[in-house]
C-alpha positions in Angstrom: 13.5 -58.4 -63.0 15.1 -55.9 -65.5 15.9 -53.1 -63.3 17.3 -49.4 -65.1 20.4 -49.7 -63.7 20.9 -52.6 -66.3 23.1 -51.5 -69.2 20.2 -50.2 -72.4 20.9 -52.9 -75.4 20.5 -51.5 -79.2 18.2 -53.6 -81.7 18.4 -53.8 -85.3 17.0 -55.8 -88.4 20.1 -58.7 -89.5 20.2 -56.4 -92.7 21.6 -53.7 -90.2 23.4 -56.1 -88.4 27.2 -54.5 -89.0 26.4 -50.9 -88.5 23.9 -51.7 -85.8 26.8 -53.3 -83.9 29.3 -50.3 -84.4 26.9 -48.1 -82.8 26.4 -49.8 -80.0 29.8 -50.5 -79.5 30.2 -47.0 -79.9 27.5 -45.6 -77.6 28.4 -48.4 -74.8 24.9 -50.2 -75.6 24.6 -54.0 -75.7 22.8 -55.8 -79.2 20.5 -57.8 -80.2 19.0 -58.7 -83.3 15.3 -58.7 -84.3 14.6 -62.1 -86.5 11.9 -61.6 -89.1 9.7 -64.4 -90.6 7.7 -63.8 -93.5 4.7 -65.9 -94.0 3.4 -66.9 -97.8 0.7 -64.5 -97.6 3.4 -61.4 -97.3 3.2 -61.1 -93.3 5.6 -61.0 -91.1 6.3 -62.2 -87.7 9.2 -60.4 -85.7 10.9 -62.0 -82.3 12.6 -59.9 -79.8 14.6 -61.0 -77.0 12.2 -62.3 -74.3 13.9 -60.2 -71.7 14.5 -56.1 -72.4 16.4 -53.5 -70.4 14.5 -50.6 -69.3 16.4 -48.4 -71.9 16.1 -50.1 -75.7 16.9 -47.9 -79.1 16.1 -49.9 -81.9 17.8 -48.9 -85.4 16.0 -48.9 -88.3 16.9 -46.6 -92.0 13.2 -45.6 -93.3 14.7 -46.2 -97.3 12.1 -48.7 -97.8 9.6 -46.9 -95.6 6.0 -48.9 -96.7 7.1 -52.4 -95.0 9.8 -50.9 -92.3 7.2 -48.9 -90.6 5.2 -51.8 -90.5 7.7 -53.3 -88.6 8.1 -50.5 -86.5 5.1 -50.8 -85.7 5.1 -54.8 -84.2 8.6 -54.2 -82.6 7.5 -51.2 -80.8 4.5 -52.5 -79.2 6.3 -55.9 -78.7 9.5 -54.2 -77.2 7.2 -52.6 -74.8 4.9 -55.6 -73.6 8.7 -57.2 -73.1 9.8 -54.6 -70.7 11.4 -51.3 -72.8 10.5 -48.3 -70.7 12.0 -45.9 -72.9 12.3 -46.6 -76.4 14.6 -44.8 -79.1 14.7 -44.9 -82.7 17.6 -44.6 -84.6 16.5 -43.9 -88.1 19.6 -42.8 -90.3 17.4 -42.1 -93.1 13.6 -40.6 -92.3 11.2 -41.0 -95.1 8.3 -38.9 -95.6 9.0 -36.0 -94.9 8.8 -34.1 -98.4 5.5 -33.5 -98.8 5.0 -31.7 -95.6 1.6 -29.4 -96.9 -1.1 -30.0 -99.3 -0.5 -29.2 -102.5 -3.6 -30.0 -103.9 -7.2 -30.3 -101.8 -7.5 -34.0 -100.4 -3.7 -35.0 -100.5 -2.2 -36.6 -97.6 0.1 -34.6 -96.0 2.7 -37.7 -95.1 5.0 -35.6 -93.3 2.5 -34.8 -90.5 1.0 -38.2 -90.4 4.1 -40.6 -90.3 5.6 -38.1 -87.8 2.7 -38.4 -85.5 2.6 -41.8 -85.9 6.5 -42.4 -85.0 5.6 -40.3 -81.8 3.2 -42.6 -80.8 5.6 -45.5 -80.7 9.1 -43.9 -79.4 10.3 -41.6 -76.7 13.0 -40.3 -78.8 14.2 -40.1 -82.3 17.5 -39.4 -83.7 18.0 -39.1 -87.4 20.1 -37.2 -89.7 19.3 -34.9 -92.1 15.9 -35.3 -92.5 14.2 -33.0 -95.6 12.5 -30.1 -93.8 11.8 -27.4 -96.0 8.7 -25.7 -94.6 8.9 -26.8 -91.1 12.1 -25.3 -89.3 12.5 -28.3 -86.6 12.2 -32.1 -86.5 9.9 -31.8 -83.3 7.7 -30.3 -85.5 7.7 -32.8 -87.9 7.8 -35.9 -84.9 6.1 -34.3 -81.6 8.7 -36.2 -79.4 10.3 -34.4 -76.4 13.8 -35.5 -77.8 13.9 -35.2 -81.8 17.4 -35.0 -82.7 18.4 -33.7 -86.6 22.3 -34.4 -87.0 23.8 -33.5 -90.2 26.2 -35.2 -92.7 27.3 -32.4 -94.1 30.7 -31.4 -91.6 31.8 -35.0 -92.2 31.4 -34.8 -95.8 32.7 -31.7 -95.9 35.9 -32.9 -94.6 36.0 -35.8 -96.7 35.9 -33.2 -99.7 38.9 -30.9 -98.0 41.1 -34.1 -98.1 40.4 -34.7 -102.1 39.7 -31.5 -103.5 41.2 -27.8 -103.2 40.0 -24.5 -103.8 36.2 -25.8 -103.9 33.0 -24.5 -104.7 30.0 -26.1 -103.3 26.8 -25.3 -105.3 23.0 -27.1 -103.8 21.7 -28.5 -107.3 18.5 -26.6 -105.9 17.2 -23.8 -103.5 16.3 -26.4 -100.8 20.1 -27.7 -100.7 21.5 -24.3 -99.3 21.0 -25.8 -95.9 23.8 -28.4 -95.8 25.8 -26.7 -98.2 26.0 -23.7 -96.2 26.5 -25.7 -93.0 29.7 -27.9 -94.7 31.1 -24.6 -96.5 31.3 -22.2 -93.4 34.0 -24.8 -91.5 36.1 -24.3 -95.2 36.0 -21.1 -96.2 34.5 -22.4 -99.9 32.4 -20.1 -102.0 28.9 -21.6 -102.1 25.3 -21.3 -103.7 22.6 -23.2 -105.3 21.0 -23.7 -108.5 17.5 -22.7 -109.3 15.5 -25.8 -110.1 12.3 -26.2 -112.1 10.4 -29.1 -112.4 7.9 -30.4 -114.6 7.8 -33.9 -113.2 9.6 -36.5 -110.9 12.2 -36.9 -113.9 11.4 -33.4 -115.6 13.4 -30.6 -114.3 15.8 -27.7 -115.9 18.3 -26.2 -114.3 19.9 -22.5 -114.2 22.9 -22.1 -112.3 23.6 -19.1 -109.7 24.2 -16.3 -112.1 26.8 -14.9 -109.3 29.5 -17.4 -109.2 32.1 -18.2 -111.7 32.6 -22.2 -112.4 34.9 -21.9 -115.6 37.9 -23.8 -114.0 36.7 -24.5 -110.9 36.3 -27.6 -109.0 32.6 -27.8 -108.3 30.9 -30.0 -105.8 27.2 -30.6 -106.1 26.4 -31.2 -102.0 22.5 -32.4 -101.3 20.9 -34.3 -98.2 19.5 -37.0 -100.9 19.9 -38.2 -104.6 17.1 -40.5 -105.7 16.4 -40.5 -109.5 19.1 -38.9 -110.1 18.1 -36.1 -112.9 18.4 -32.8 -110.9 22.2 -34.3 -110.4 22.1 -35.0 -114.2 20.9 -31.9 -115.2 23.2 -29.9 -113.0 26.4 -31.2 -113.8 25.6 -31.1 -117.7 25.0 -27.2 -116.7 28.5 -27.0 -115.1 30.7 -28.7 -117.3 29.3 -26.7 -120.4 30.0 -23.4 -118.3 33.6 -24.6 -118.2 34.0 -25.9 -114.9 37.0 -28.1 -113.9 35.6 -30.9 -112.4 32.1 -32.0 -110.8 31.9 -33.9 -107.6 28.5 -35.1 -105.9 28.0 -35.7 -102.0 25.0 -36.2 -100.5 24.2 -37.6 -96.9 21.1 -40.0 -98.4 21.9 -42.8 -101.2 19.0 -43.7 -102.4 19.4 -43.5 -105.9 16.9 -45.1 -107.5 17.3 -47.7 -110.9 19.9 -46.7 -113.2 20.6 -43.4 -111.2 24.5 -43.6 -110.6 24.8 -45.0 -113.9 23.5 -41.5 -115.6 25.1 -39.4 -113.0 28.6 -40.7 -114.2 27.5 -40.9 -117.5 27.0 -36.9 -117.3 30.4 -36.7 -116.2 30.6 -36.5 -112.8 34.0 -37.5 -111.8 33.0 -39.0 -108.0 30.3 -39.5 -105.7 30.5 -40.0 -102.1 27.5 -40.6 -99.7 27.5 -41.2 -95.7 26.7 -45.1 -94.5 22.8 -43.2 -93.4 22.1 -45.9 -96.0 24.1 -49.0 -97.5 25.8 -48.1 -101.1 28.8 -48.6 -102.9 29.4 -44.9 -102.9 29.7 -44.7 -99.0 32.4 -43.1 -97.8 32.2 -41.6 -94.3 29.9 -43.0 -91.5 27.8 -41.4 -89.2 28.3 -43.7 -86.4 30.6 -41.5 -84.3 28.0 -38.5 -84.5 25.3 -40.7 -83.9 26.9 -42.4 -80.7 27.8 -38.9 -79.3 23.8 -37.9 -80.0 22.8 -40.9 -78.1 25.2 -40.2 -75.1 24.9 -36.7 -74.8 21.1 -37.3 -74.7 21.0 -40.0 -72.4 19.1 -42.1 -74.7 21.9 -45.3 -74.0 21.3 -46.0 -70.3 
């Protein structure tokens, strides 16, 4: 009989297999992987250990959020019927959560339904960053008693300290200023945000902050995600012809999409870092530390 004195164990996906095991290492949690088998007809069939602790977190990115929530969804319900009690999920990255109203009559608001449908499977969430811009709180978003936001923005922050000096940290939009505000204040940088408009998903002009000076300045363009790429594009083309020294990018979420980094360096951006939220060649710091102290300090490991 699993009893809840029995150490909690973490479970991943094998394509989260190394991180997966550095958190639990980290937050004193056992691990376990979940195999996947994919029949011809594009399902899948997911095996858990046959014996759970009381406690399980299972770790899962939401970067390719049609499938994985899929899977969330069988090894949930499965981790339950095996003996999870209380059930975490780790999600580094936490997709759909941009379109958090209706824009137009009859859309979907995905934010609302995704996040009530997480709720229904877990007792806790932990993620970082998430993109709230209308809704001030991830509980909110997720109903769960224990919705936990971290931020990569202090640990890229002081990954920038150690490589740049004399910084200023612009948002390449409005909805940036969160995270750059948060990794300035620890730094004493200057800080502000472009205005963004946009036309289309890979349509949009930029005007930078009319009351900051970038001629010789070492500018780093800080957002919580890059996907296509062109807002980064757009701002750094803005920069450089307004004389500034250099352009950096760091951004907590590395999803960029296609061709994305290609045109960001093409535009002349000097270097791109990213947190390990999701896999990329840009990664430079990890959010494992931050997300081990999250799961202690919440009692979410056992």
């Amino acid at each position: 009989m699993v009893t809840d004195t029995e150490a909690g164990l973490l479970l991943a996906f094998p394509e989260d297999e190394a991180i997966a095991r550095h958190a639990a290492e980290a937050s004193g949690l056992g691990c376990a992987l979940i195999a996947r088998h994919r029949f011809p007809d594009g399902e899948i069939k997911l095996t858990l250990p046959a014996r759970l602790p009381g406690t399980v977190v299972i770790w899962r990115g939401l970067e390719f959020p049609n499938e994985r929530l899929t899977e969330l969804l069988l090894a949930a319900c499965a981790a339950r019927e095996l003996g999870a009690r209380r059930l975490t999920l780790v999600a580094p990255y936490l997709a759909y959560m941009r379109q958090d109203i209706a824009f137009h009559p009859g859309e979907a608001v995905s934010q609302r339904i995704v996040g009530r449908f997480l709720a229904g499977l877990f007792d806790a969430l932990v993620t970082v960053d998430p993109h709230l811009h209308r809704v001030a709180t991830l509980q909110e978003a997720v109903p769960l008693p224990t919705a936990v936001a971290l931020s990569g923005a202090p640990i890229l922050a002081a990954h920038i300290a150690a490589r740049r000096e004399q910084v200023l940290l612009l948002g390449p939009d409005e909805e940036a200023l969160q995270w750059v505000a948060q990794a300035a204040l620890g730094h004493g940088w200057a800080h502000g945000t472009c205005r963004k408009e946009r036309r289309g998903d890979r349509d949009v002009t930029i005007q930078l902050p009319p009351d900051l000076a970038v001629a010789g300045r070492s500018v780093v363009l800080m957002d919580d995600v890059a996907s296509s790429g062109h807002t980064l594009v757009q701002a750094t083309r803005a920069l450089l012809a307004a004389g500034a020294a250099s352009v950096d990018v760091a951004v907590t979420h590395a999803l960029f999409a296609g061709d994305a980094v290609e045109r960001i360096r093409a535009a002349g951006v000097r270097e791109i870092w990213s947190t390990d939220c999701i896999p990329h060649a840009t990664n430079a710091v990890s959010v494992v530390p931050v997300i081990a102290d999250a799961l202690r300090q919440h009692g979410l490991a056992g």
